[in-house]
C-alpha positions in Angstrom: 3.6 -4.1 -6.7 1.1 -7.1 -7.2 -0.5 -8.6 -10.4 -3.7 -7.3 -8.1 -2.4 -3.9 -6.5 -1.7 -3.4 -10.8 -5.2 -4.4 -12.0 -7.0 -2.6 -9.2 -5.1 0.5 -10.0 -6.1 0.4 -13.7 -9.4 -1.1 -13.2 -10.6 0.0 -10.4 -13.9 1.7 -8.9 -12.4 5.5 -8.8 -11.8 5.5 -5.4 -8.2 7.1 -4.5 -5.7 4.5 -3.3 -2.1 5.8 -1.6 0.7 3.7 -1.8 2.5 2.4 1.1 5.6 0.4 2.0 6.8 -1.8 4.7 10.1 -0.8 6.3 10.9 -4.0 7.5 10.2 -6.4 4.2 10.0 -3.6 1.6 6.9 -4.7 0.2 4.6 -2.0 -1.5 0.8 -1.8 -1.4 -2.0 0.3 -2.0 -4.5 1.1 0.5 -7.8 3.4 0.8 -6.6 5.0 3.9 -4.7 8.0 3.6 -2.3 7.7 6.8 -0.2 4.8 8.2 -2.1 4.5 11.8 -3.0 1.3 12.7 -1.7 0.1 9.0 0.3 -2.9 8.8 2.2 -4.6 5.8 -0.2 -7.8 4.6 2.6 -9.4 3.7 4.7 -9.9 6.9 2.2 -7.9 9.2 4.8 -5.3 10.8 3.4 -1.9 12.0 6.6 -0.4 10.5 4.7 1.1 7.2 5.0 4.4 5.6 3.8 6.2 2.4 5.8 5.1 -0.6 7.7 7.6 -2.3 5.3 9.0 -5.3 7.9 10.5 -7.2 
């Protein structure tokens, strides 16, 4: 998770973020959008991108 993803999630406006992560680079992000259609990873842009595992 980012210094940003972190301070948004603390800080942030109230609006509901899900968590997300990339199957191909493994990074983890939080988006607004609730599912993974036409969601890619903003970190190496692949379409492979799931919900991350809120447990």
């Amino acid at each position: 998770m980012g210094v940003l993803d972190t301070v948004s999630e603390l800080f942030g406006s109230g609006d509901h973020h899900y968590r997300f992560r990339c199957d191909d680079c493994g990074t983890e992000f939080a988006q607004r959008a609730a599912t993974v259609e036409d969601l890619t990873c903003p970190e190496c842009g692949a379409g492979a991108v799931r919900q991350a595992d809120t447990a």
